[in-house]
N, C-alpha and C positions, 0 to 999 in steps of 0.2 A: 523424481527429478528434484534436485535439490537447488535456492536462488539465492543466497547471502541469507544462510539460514532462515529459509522459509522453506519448508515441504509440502509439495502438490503432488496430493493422491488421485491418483484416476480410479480408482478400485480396482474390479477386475479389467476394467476396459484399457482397451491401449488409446494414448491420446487422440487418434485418427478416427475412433468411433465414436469421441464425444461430442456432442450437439452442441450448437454459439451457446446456449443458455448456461451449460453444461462447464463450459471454458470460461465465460463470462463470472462466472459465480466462483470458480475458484481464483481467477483472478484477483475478484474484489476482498477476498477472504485475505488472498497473499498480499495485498496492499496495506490492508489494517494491522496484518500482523506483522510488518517490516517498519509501519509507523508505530505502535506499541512498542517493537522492540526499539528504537531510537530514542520514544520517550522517556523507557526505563534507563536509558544510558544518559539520559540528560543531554542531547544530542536535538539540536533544531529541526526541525521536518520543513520542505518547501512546500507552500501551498498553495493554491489560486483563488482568487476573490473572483466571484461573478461578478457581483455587483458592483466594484470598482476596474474589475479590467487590472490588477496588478497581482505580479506574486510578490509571496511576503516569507521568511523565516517565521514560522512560531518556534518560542521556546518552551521548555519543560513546562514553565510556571505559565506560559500562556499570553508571555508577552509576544509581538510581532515586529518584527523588523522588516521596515519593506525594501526591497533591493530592483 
């Protein structure tokens, strides 16, 4: 299965036989690595602040822009 160039392997299993942890985990895997690839393009990632309750743009260098 491929998602704006991220690749999620189930190995041999088909997705219907994998457990929440199972799905859970490559999820989190395809998130870091669609934000990685944004930050090598120099490309704002949206993010959520618990502690203020806002999202904000970060940029490459790490500034934030809250919107």
């Amino acid at each position: 299965m491929q998602t704006q160039g991220v690749r999620l392997n189930a190995g041999n299993k088909g997705f219907a036989e994998l457990s929440v942890e199972e799905v859970t985990k490559m999820f989190r895997k395809a998130v870091k690595q669609a934000v990685a690839n944004k930050q090598k393009k120099d490309l704002p990632v949206a993010k959520y602040s618990k502690k203020s309750g806002r999202t904000y743009l970060e940029n490459a260098d790490g500034s934030r822009e809250y919107v």
